[in-house]
C-alpha positions as CSV (number, residue, x, y, z in Angstrom):
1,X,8.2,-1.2,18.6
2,X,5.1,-3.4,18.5
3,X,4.2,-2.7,14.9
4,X,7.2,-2.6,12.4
5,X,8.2,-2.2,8.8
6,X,9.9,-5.6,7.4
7,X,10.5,-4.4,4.2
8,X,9.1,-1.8,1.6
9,X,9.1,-3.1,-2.2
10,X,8.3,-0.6,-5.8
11,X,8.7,-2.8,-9.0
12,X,8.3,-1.7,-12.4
13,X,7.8,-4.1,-15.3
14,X,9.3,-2.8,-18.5
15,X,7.4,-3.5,-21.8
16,X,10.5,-4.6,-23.6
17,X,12.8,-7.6,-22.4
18,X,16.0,-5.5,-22.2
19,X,19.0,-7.6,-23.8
20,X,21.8,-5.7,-21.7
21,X,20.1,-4.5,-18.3
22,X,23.8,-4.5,-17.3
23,X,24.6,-1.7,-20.2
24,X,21.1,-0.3,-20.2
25,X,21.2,0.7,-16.3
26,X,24.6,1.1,-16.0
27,X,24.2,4.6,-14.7
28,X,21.5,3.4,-12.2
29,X,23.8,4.0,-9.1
30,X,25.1,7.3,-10.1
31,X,21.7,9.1,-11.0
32,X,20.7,7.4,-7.3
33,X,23.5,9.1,-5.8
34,X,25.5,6.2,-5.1
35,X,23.3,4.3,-2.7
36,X,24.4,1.3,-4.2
37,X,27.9,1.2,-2.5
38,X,28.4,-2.2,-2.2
39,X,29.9,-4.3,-5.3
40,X,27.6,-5.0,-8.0
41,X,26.8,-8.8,-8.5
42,X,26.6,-9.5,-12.2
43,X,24.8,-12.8,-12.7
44,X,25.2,-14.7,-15.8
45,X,21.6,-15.9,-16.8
46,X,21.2,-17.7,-19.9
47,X,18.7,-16.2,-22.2
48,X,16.7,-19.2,-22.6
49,X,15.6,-18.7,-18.5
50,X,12.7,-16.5,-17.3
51,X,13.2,-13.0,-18.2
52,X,12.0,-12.1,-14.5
53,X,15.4,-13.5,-13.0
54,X,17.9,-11.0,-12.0
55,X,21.3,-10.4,-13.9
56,X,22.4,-7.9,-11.8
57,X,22.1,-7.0,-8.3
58,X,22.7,-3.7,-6.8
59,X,23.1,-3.0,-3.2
60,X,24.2,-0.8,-0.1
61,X,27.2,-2.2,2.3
62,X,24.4,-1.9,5.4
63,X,22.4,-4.1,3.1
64,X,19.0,-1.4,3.5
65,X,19.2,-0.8,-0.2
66,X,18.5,-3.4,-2.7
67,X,17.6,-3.4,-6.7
68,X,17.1,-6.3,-8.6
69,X,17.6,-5.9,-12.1
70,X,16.0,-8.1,-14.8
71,X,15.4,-8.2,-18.3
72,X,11.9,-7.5,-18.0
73,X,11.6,-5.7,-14.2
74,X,13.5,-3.8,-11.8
75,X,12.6,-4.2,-8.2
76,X,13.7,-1.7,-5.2
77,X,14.0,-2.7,-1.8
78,X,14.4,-1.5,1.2
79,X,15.2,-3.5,4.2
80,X,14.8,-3.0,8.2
81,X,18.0,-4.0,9.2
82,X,17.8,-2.6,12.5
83,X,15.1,-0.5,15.0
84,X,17.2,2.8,15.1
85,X,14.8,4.1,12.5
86,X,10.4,4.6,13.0
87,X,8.4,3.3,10.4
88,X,7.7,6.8,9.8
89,X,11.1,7.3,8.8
90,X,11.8,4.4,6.8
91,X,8.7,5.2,4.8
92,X,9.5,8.3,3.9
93,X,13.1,7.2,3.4
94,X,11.9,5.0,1.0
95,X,9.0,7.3,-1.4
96,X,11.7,9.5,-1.7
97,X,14.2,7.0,-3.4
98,X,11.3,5.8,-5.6
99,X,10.7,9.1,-7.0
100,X,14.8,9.4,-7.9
101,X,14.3,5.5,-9.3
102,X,11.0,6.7,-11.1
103,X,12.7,8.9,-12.8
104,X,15.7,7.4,-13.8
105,X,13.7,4.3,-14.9
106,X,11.3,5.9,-17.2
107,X,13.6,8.1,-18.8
108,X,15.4,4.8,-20.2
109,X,12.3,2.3,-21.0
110,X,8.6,2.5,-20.6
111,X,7.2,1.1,-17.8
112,X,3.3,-0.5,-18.4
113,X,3.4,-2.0,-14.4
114,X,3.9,-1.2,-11.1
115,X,3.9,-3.2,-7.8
116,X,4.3,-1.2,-4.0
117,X,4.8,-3.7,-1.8
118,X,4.7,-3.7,2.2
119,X,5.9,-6.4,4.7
120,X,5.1,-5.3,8.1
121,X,5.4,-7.7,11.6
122,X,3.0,-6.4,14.4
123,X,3.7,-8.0,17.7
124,X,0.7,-10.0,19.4
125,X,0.5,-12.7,21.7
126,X,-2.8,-14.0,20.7
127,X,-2.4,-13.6,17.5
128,X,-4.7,-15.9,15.8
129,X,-7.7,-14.9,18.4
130,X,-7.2,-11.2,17.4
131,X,-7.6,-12.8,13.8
132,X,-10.3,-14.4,15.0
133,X,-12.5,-11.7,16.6
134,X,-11.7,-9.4,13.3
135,X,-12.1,-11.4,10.6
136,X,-14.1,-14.7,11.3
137,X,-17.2,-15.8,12.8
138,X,-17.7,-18.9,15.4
139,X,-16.7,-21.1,12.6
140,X,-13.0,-20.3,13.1
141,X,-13.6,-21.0,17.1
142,X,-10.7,-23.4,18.1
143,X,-8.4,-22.6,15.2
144,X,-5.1,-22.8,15.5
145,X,-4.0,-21.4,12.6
146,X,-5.4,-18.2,10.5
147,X,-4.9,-16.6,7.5
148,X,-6.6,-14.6,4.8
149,X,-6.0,-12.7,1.8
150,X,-8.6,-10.4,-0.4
151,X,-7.7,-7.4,-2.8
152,X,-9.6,-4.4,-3.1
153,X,-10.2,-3.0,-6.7
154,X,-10.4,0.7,-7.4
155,X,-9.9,2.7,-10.2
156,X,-7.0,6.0,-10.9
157,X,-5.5,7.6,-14.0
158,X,-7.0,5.7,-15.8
159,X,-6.2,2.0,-14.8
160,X,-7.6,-0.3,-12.4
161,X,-5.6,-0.8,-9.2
162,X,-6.0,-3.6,-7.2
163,X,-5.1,-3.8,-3.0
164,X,-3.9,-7.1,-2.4
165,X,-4.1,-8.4,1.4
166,X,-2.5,-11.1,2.7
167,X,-2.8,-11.1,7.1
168,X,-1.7,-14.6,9.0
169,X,-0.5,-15.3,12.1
170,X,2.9,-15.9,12.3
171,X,6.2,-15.6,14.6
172,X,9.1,-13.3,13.7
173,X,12.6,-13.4,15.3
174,X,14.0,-10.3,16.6
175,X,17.5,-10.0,18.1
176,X,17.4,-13.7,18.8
177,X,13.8,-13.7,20.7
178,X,11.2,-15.6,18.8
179,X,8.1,-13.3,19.0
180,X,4.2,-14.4,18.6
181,X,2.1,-11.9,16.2
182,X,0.4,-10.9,12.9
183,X,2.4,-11.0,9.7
184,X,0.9,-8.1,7.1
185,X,1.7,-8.2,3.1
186,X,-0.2,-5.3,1.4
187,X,0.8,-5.6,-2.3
188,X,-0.8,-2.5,-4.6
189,X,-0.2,-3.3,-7.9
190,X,-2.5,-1.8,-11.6
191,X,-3.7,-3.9,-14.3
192,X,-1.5,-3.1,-17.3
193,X,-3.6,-1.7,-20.6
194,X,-2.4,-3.0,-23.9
195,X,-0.3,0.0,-25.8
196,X,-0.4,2.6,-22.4
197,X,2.8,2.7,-20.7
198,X,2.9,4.8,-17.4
199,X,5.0,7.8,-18.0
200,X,7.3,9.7,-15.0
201,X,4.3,12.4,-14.0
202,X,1.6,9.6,-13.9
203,X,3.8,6.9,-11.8
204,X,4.9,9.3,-9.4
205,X,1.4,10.6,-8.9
206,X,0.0,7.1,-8.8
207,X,3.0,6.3,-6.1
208,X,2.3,9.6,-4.2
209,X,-1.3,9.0,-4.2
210,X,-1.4,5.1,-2.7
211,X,1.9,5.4,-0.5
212,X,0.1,6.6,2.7
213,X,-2.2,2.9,2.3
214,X,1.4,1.5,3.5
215,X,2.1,3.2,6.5
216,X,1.7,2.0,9.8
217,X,-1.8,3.5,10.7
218,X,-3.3,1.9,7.9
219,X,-1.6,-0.8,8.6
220,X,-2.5,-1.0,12.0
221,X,-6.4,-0.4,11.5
222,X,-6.9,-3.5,9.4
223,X,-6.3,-5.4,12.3
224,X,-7.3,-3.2,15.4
C-alpha cells in the first residue's frame, strides 16, 4: 500500500464548557453501539486548566476507536492499526460513525465548530524532489528538506470553510522498516458565527459534502 490512511479525525467544539462531560456523555458508548469496549479512563482535571484537555477518554480494545472528551470539545478518532483494511474502507468506516456521533452529540449540546481531519503517509523515495518538481521553483534546488502548508477558503451553509494543507517530507515506520515519503495533514475546519450553532441536518450535510476531499484520490492528486 503506497498511499495510506494514518488516521481520520471529526471534532466538534461545544458552545458551552460542559461541567460534567463524564455525566453529560455518559450514554456516548451505548448510542455508538458499544464501540468503545475498552475501559473508560476518567481523568481528574482541575477546573482551573484549559477546558480543551480531556477528562475522559473512550476507546476500543484494538485501539481503532478513540474519543476524547473535554469540557469544551469532543474529538473522534480513528486509527490504522494495521493494513488489513483499504483506505477505502476505513474511510467509509469512519463517515459512518460520525454521522452516529453527529447525532448523539447535537442532540445533547450545540455544536458552533467542526474540524475533519486526515493524516495520510504516501510512500516515496525521493520525496522532497517530488516536493520539489510540484510545488517549488529552482529556488528549492538542493534542498534537503521541504514542507508547505496553505488553506483554501470556500464558502457552504452559510459559513466559510477553510482547507488547511500541511505536505513535508518525512519517514514513517511500518512493521519495523523505516520508510522514505510524503507526510499529508488536510485539516477542514468552518469559521464559527457568533449566536449560529450547527444543528444535526446541517453538520451531517456539511460532513457528507467535504468527506470525499479526504480520500485517497484527492489525496493523491495534490502531490502527483
Amino acid at each position: 500500500m503506497k498511499t495510506r490512511i494514518i488516521s481520520l479525525q471529526f471534532a466538534y467544539f461545544l458552545r458551552d464548557i460542559v461541567s460534567r462531560p463524564d455525566l453529560e456523555f455518559s450514554t456516548l458508548n451505548s448510542e455508538m453501539l458499544n464501540i468503545f469496549d475498552a475501559m473508560p479512563q476518567m481523568i481528574p482535571v482541575p477546573r482551573e486548566l484549559p477546558v480543551e484537555l480531556p477528562v475522559m477518554i473512550l476507546s476500543s480494545e484494538r485501539k481503532e476507536y478513540t474519543c476524547n472528551i473535554s469540557r469544551s470539545r469532543i474529538d473522534f478518532i480513528l486509527q490504522r492499526t494495521n493494513d488489513e483494511k483499504s483506505n477505502i474502507d476505513l474511510l467509509k468506516d469512519f463517515n459512518s460513525k460520525v454521522a452516529g456521533l453527529t447525532k448523539a452529540i447535537t442532540s445533547k449540546q450545540e455544536v458552533i465548530r467542526f474540524g475533519m481531519v486526515a493524516r495520510y503517509f504516501h510512500q516515496d523515495n525521493t520525496a522532497v524532489r517530488t516536493l520539489r518538481n510540484k510545488f517549488f521553483s529552482g529556488a528549492a534546488d538542493g534542498a534537503e528538506e521541504l514542507s508547505l502548508r496553505f488553506n483554501k477558503i470556500s464558502e457552504s451553509f452559510g459559513y466559510k470553510i477553510n482547507d488547511i494543507h500541511e505536505i513535508n517530507a518525512a519517514e514513517a515506520v511500518t512493521d519495523g522498516r523505516v520508510e522514505k515519503g510524503i507526510f499529508i495533514q488536510r485539516d477542514i475546519n468552518n469559521t464559527p458565527i457568533q449566536g449560529k450553532h450547527l444543528d444535526f441536518e446541517t453538520l451531517l450535510k456539511i460532513s457528507q459534502k467535504y468527506a470525499p476531499r479526504i480520500s485517497e484520490s484527492e489525496i493523491e492528486a495534490l502531490i502527483k
